[in-house]
C-alpha positions as CSV (number, residue, x, y, z in Angstrom):
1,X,-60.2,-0.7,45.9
2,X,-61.3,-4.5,46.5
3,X,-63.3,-4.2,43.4
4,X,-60.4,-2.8,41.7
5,X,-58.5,-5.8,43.0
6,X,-60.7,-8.3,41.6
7,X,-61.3,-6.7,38.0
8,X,-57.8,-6.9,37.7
9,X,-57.6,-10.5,38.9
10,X,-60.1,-11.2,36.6
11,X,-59.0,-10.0,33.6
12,X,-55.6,-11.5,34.6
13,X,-57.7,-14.8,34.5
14,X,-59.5,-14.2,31.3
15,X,-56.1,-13.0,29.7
16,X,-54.1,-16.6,30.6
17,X,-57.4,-18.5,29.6
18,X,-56.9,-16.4,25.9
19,X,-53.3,-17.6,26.0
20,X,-53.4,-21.0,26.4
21,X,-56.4,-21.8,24.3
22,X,-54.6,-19.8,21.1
23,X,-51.1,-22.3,22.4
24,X,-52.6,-25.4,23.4
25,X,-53.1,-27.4,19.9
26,X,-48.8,-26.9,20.0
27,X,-48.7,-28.0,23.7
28,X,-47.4,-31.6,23.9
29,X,-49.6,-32.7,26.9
30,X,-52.5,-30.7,26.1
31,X,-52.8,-33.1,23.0
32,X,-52.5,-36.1,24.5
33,X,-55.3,-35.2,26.7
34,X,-57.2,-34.3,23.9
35,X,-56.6,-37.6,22.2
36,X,-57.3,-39.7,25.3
37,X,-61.1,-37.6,25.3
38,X,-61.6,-38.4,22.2
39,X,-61.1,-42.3,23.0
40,X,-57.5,-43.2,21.6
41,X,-55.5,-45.6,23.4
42,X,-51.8,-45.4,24.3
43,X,-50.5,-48.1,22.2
44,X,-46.3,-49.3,21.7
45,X,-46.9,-51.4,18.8
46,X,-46.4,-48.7,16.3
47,X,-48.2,-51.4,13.4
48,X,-51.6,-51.0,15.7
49,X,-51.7,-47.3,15.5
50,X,-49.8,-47.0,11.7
51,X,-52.1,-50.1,9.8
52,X,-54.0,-49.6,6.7
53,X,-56.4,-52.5,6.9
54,X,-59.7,-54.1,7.9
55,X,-59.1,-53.7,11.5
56,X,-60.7,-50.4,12.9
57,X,-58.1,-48.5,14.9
58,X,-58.3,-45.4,17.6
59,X,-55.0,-45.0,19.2
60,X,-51.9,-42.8,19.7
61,X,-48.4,-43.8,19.3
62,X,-45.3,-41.6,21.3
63,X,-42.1,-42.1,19.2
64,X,-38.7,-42.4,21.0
65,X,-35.8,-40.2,19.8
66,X,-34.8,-43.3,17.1
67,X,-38.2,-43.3,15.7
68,X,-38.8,-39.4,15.2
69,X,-37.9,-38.6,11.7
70,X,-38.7,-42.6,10.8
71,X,-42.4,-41.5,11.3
72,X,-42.0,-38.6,9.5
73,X,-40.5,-40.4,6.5
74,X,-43.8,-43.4,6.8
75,X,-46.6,-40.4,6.5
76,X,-45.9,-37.5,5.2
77,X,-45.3,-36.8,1.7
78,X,-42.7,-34.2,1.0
79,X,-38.3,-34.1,2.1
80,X,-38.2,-38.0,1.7
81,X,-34.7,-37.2,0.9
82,X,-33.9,-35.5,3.9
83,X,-33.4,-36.0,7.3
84,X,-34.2,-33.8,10.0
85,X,-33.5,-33.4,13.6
86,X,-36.6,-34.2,15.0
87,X,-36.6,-35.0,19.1
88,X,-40.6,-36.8,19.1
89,X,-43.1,-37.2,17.1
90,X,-46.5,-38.4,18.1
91,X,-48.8,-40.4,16.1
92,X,-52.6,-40.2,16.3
93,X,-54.7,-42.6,14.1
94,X,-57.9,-43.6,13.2
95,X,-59.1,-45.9,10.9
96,X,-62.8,-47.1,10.4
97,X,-63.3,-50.5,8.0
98,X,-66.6,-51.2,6.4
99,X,-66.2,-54.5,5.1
100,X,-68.0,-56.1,2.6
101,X,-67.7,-59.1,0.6
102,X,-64.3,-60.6,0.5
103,X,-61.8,-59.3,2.8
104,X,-59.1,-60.5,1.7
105,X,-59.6,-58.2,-1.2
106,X,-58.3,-54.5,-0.8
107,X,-61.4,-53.6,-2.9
108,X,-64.1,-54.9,-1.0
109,X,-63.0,-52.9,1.9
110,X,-64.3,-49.4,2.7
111,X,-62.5,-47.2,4.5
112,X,-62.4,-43.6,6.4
113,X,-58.5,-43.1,7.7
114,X,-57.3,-40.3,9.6
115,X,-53.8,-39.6,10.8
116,X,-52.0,-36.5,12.5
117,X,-48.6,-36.3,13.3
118,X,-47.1,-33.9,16.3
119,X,-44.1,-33.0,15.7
120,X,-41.0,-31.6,17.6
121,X,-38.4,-30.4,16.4
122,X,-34.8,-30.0,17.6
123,X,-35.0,-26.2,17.3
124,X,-37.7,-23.6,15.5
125,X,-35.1,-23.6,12.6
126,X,-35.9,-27.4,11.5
127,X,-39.6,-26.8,12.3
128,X,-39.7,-24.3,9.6
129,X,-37.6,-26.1,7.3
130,X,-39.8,-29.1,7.9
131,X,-43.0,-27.3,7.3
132,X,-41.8,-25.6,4.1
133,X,-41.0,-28.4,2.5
134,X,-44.7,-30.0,3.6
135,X,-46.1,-26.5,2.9
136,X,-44.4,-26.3,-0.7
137,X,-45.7,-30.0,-1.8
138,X,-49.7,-28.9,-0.6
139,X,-49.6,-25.9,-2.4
140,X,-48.2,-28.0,-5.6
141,X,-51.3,-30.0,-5.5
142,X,-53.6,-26.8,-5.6
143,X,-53.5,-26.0,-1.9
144,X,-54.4,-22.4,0.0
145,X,-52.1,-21.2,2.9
146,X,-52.4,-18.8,5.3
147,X,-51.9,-17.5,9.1
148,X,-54.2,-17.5,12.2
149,X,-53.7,-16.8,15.6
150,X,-49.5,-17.3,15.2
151,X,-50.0,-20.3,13.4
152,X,-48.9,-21.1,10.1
153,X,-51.3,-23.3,7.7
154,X,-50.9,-24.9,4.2
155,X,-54.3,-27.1,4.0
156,X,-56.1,-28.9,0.6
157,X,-59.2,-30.9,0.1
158,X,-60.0,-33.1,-2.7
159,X,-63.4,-35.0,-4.2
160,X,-62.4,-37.5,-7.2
161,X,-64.3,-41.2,-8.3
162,X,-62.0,-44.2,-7.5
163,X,-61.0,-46.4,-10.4
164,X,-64.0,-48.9,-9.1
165,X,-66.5,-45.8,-9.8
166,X,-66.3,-45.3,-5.4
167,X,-66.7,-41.6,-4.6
168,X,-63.7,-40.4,-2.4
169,X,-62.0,-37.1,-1.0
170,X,-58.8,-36.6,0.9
171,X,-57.3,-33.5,2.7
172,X,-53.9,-32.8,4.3
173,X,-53.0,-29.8,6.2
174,X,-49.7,-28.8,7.8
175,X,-49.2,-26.3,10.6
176,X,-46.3,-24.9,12.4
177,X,-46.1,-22.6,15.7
178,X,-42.5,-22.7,17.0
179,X,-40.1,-25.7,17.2
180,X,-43.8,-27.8,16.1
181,X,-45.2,-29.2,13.1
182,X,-48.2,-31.0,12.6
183,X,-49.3,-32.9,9.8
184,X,-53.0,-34.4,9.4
185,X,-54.2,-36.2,6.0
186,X,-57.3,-38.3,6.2
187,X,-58.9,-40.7,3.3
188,X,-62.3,-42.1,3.0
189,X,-64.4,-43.8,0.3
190,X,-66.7,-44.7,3.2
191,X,-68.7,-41.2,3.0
192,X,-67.9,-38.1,4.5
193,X,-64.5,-38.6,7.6
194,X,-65.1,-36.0,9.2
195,X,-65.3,-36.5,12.9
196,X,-61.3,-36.9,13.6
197,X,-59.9,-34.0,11.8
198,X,-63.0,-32.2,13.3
199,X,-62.2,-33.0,16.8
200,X,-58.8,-32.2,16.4
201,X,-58.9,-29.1,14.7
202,X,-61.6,-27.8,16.9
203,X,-60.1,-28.5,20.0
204,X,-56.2,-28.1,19.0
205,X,-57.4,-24.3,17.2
206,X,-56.1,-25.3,13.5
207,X,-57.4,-24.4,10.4
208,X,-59.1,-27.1,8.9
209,X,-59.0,-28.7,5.5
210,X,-62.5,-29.4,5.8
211,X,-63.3,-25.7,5.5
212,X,-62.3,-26.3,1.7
213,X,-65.1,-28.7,1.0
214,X,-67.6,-27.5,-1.3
């Protein structure tokens, strides 16, 4: 009977472990976590964590209420023309700046940027507005979609030559599960960027755009 007792506990154990790991890329502190692992900082000047420059950057930024949808608007690419009721959204950033030659020049200035925002939504509703309209502007631009352990996905990966003959690729994905949406787009013509959106999508359980590269 005690060895009864403990199979059972066991596979209790093994079932909540199963749980959480397929949940915890849409659990709010869970990512955070993640993000301090992986070396962010906790930053409140939005600029730090937002810039596009030649100033290397690894940080997160937590929105207030205010800020929410204002984020949403700054980097993603799709309902510009709507608002939605969005309570937080969290922005994770990376950006990696190879500089050469003059830096004052946006030319001379390699880079590898990486950007995912955690959404949350005011109710599952808005979340799946939200991602539809996301969803609907990837799979315009020759995206795939599909579902994975109860989480939606629209991803897209592309490779093109720069108009200064620089090779380059960018990818996007959006993802919903519940009343949250994440958005990720990265951008390099600094070789291959794949370490953020790896990390991420690894340890959060998404789909990733990389998985598009050929």
């Amino acid at each position: 009977m005690k060895n009864k007792m403990l199979s059972m506990a066991a596979a209790i154990t093994m079932a909540v472990v199963i749980l959480t790991g397929c949940s915890a890329g849409f659990n709010r502190d869970f990512v955070i976590e993640a993000a301090k692992e992986y070396g962010m900082d906790d930053t409140r000047a939005l600029y730090e964590s937002a810039q596009i420059s030649n100033v290397d950057v690894k940080a997160y930024y937590i929105s207030d209420s205010k800020q929410a949808d204002v984020m949403r608007h700054m980097f993603t690419h799709a309902g510009l023309d709507t608002e939605y009721d969005i309570k937080e959204t969290i922005l994770f950033s990376e950006v990696k700046a190879n500089k050469s030659g003059d830096v004052t020049d946006v030319n001379s200035i390699n880079q590898t940027t990486t950007r995912i925002l955690y959404m949350t939504a005011a109710d599952a509703k808005t979340a799946k507005e939200l991602y539809a309209v996301n969803a609907e502007w990837i799979m315009a631009h020759e995206g795939t979609s599909g579902k994975q352990k109860g989480v939606e996905y629209a991803i897209k990966y592309t490779a093109f030559t720069t108009d200064d003959d620089r090779e380059a690729e960018s990818f996007y994905g959006v993802y919903i599960k519940g009343k949250t949406v994440i958005w990720l787009e990265a951008f390099s013509n600094n070789g291959p960027n794949d370490d953020c959106t790896k990390y991420f999508c690894d340890k959060l359980g998404l789909v990733s755009p990389l998985t598009l590269r050929k």
